[in-house]
C-alpha positions in Angstrom: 10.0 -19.1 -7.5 10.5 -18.4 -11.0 8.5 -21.9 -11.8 5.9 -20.8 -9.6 5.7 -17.0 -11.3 5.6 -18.5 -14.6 2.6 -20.6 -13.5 1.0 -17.6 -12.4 1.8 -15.4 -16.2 0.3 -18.9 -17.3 -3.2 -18.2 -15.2 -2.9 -20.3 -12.4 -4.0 -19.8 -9.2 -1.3 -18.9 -6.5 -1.7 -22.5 -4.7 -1.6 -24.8 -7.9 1.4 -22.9 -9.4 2.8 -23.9 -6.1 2.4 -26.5 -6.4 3.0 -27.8 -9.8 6.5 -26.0 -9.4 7.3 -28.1 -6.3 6.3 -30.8 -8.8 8.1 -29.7 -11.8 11.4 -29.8 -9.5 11.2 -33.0 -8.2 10.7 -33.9 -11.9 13.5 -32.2 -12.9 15.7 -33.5 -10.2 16.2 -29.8 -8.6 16.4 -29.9 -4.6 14.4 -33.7 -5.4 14.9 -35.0 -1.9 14.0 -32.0 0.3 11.2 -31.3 -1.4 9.8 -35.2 -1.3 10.3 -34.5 2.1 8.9 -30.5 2.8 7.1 -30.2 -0.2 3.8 -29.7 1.0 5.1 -27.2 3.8 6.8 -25.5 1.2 3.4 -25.0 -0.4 1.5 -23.9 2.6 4.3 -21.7 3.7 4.2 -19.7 0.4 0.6 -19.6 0.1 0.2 -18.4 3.2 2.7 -15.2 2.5 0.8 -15.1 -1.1 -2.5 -14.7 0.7 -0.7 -12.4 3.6 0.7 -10.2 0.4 -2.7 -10.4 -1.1 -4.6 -9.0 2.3 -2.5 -6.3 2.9 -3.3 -5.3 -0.4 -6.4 -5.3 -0.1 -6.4 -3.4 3.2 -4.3 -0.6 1.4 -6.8 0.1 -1.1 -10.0 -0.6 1.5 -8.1 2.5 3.5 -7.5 4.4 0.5 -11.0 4.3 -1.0 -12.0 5.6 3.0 -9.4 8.2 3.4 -10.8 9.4 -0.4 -14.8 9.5 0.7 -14.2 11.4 3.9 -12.3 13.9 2.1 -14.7 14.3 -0.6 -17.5 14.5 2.1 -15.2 17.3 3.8 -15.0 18.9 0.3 -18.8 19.1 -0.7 -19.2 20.5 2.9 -17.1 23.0 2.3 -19.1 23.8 -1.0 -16.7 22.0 -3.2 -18.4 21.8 -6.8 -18.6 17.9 -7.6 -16.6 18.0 -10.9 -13.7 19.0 -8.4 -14.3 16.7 -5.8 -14.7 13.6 -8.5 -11.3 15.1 -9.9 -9.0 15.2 -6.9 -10.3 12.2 -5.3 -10.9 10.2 -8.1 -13.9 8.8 -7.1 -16.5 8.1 -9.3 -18.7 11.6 -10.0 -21.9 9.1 -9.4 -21.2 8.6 -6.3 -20.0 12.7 -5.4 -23.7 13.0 -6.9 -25.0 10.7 -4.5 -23.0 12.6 -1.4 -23.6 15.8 -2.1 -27.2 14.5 -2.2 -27.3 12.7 1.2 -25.1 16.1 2.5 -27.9 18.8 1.2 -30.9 16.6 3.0 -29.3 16.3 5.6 -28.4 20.4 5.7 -32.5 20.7 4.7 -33.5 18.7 7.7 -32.2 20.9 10.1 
């Protein structure tokens, strides 16, 4: 694992610091023979936690970023001034701007 992180401070992709550190050991004779004989389930089984690690990531900061906009739509309904909203949700003030527009048409329309 410490091959395969250094491959990664060295900018390769997750699944060719893999592998060149399965490589690397062979080469330098560390656990040679099982991974001659596992080496490319080795691979796919840490990619496939890599790319796991990387979705749930992902998923944290999709539900973040949704749990933010509904509370600074809650906010701007509540007559929230946008600087405030932008500051405790940290969302860009743009788009506040664009929400509070889309809120005060839709308030106009009925």
């Amino acid at each position: 694992m410490a091959r395969v992180r250094e491959n990664i401070a060295n900018r390769l992709e997750p699944a060719k610091a893999l592998e060149k550190a399965v490589k690397e050991c062979i080469r330098d004779n560390v656990l040679k023979e099982f991974l001659k004989i596992y080496g490319s389930d080795v691979v796919n089984m840490l990619s496939m936690e890599w790319n796991l690690a990387d979705a749930l990531i992902v998923r944290y900061k999709d539900g973040a970023l949704d749990n933010a906009e509904k509370v600074a739509e809650k906010m701007l309904r509540r007559g929230t001034s946008i600087e405030i909203v932008a500051e405790d949700t940290e969302l860009p003030i743009e788009q506040i701007e664009k929400m509070a527009q889309k809120i005060q048409n839709e308030q106009q329309k009925s």
